[in-house]
N, C-alpha and C positions, 0 to 999 in steps of 0.2 A: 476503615475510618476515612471520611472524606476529611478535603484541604480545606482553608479556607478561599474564600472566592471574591475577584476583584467585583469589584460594581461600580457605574456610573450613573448619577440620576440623569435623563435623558427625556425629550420629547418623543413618542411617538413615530412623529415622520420625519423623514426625509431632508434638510437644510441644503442647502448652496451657498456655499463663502468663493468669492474670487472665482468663479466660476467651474470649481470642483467642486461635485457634489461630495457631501457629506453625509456618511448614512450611521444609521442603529444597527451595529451588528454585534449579536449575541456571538460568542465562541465557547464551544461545550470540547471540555475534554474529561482525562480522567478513565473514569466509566469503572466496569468490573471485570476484565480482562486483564490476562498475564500483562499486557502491554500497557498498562495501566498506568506506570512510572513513564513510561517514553512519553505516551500521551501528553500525562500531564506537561512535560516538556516542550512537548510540542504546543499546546493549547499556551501555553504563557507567551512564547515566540510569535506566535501571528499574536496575541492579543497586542503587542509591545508595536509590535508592525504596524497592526491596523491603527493604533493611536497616534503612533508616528505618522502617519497619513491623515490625521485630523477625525478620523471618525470617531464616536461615539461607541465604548465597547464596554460589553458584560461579558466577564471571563467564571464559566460556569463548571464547577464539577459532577458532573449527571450520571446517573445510574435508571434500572427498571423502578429502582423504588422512591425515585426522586425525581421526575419530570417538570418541577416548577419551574426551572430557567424558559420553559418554554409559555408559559405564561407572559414573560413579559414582554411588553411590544417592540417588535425590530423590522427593521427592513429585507433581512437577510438572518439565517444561521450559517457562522462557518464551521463545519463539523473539521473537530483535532481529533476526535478517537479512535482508535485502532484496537480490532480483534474484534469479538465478540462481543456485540448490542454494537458500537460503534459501525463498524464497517461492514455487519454481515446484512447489511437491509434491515436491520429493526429498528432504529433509528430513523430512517427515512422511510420506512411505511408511514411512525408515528405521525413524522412533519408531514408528509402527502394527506392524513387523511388531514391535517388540521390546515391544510391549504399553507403553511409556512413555506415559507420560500430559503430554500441551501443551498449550498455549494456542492460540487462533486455531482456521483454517480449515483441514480435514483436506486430504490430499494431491490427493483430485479436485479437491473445490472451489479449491484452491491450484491448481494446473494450469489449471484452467478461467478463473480470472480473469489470469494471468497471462500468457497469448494472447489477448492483443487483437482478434484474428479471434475467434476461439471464444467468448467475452463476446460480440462485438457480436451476433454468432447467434444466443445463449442469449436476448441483453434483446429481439431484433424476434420471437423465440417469445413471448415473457409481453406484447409489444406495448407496450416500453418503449420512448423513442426514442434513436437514435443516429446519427451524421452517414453521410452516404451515403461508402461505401468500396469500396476493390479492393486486391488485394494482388498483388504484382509478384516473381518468380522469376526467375532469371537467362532460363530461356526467355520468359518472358512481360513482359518492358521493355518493347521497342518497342511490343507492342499493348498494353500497361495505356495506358505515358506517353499514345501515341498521343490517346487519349480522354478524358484528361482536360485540361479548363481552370484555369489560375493564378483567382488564388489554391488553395493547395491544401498540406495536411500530408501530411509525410511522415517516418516513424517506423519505428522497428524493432517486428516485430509483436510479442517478447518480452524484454519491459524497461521499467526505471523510470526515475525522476527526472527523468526527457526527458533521459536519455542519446540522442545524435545523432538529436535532432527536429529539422526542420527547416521553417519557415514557407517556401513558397515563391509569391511574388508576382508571377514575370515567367516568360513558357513557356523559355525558352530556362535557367534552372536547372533546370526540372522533373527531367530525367533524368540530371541531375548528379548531383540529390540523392538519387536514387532508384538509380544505382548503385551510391553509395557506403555507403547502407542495405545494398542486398543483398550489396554484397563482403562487408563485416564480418559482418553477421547471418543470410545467405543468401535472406532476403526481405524485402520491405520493403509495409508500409502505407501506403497511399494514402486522406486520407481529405477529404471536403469542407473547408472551411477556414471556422468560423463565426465573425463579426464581431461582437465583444458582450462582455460580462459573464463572466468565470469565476467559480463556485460549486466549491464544496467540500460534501459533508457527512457527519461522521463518524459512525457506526451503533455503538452499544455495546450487545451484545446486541440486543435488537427495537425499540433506543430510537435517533430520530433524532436527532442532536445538532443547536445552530443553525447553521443555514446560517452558511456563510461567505463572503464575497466575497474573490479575491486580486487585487491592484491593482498592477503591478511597472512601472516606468520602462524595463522591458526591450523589444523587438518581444514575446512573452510569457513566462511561466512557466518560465523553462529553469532548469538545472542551480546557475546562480551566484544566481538570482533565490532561488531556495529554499532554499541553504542557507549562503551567503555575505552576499548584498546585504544592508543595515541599514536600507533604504529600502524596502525591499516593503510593504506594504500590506494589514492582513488584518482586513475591517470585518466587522462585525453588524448594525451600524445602515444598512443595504441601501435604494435608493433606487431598489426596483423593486415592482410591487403584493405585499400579502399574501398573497393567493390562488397569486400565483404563487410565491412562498418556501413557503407550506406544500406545495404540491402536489409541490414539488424535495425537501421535508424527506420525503415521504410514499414518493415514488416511489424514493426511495433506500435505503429498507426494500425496500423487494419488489424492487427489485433484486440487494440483497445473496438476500435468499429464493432468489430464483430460480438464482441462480448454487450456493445451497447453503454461501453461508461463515456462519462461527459468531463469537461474542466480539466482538470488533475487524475492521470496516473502514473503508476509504474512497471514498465514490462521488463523483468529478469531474465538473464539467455546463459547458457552455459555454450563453449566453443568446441567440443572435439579439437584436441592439441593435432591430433594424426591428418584428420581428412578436413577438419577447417568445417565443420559443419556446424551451423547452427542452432539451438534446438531453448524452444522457450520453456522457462522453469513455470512462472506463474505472474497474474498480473496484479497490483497492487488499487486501489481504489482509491487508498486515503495514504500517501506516500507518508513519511516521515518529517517534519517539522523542525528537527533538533540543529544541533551544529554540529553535528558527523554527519545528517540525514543526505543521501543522492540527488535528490532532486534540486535540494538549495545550489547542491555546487555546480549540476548541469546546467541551472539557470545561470549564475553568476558568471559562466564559460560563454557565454552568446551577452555577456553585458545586465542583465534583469539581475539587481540586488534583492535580495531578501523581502525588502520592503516590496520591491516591483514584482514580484513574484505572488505576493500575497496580495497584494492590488489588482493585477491581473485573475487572479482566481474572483476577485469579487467583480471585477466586468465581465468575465464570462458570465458567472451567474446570473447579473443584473440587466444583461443581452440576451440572454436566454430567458428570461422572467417578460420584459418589454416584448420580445419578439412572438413567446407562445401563446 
């Protein structure tokens, strides 16, 4: 069941007060994905943002069977939705073909980071690191399980939040866990399981934001840790060498590069506790929006409030619109 949805009646185009422009921007959240509550959280947040900055905004709950928020006329879309239709490129093929103009990562690069497989591809082409994996198909269980050793993650290969990830630590859940991936998702990712440090780092434009360490009382980072728990743990002041925090902050650029996303993402790293190795989990497209969400607080670490943050995402877009 959808929410209800703010609206503003509005002009068309574009205005100028005091020499900031003021734009029409629609924000779509919501959608039909597990992530669908965060969403909506998110989508309220920048709508609040953006009005607080003087624009003109319609704050929209949109799904496949509902596309009319894209009807009405705006300067810009700022896409809030995460998971599926939101962040996997169907969303932004719709707005490509309709010539609408958004924010974030066009519909390939959406696609491409959004399959977990397909990312880890992309980064061992540009020789970026990521944990050794396999992916398992209803035909292919027994020989994936087979060969692999506990510890060991096992995740849907398309999806966020760590919706049904699962740490597995003893052989005998192995292909528990990796059925119950592939019933619901139709396959399931297998990937080494690394014992360390998790990093965060958000990319705003070509700029790396600071690292971030997440610290959760959880087995790790799951669904309650990120957007419920009050106890998670989200440092800057990182007590692992310099060289290796700039190299994480470095390699999270050319990884967003290489996948081809734009504006806004999120590149996730696990550390190897032993050997200090870095290795990237996956990258996010359409980061998180909330007040637990990573990227608000990397921004707010280098000075960019919330507000400046969501302002920022709508000059990139609006520079990239004028310039192409």
């Amino acid at each position: 069941m959808k929410t209800s949805v703010q609206v503003e009646t509005r002009p068309p185009a574009a205005a100028s007060a005091g020499g900031v422009t003021t734009l029409n921007i629609t924000v779509l959240s919501g959608g039909p994905s597990d992530e669908r509550e965060v969403s909506l959280a998110s989508g309220q947040a920048v709508y609040e943002a953006l009005r607080a900055r003087g624009h003109r905004v319609a704050l929209h709950d949109v799904g496949p069977d509902d596309l009319s928020a894209l009807d009405i006329p705006a300067d810009m879309v700022f896409i809030a939705l995460h998971g599926a239709f939101g962040e996997d490129g169907t969303i932004q093929r719709i707005l490509e073909e309709r010539g609408i103009v958004f924010c974030g990562s066009g519909s390939t690069a959406s696609a491409l980071a959004m399959n977990k497989v397909a990312t880890k591809l992309r980064l061992l082409e540009h020789d970026l690191p990521t944990p050794t994996f396999d992916v398992a198909t209803p035909a292919r269980i027994h020989q994936v399980v087979s060969r692999w050793r506990t510890p060991a993650v096992v995740k849907p290969v398309s999806s966020g939040s760590s919706v049904d990830t699962h740490i597995v630590r003893h052989a005998g859940g192995l292909r528990q866990a990796v059925e119950q991936v592939v019933s619901k998702h139709g396959e399931a990712l297998i990937e080494e399981f690394v014992e360390g440090p998790e990093l965060t780092v958000g990319v705003l434009g070509s700029t790396g934001l600071p690292v971030c360490q997440i610290r959760t009382k959880r087995e790790f980072y799951d669904y309650q840790a990120k957007y419920i728990d009050e106890d998670t743990e989200y440092l800057f002041d990182i007590d692992l060498p310099a060289r290796l925090l700039e190299s994480v902050q470095a390699l999270s650029v050319d990884a967003v590069n290489a996948l081809g996303c734009r504006d806004l993402a999120r590149v996730d790293w696990m550390v190897d506790q032993v050997t200090h190795q870095p290795t990237i989990l996956e990258i996010n497209t359409i980061p998180g929006f909330t007040n637990h969400s990573l990227v608000p607080k990397a921004a707010a670490r280098i000075g960019l409030s919330f507000e400046d943050l969501c302002q920022q995402i709508v000059n990139l877009t609006m520079q990239r619109t004028h310039t192409g």
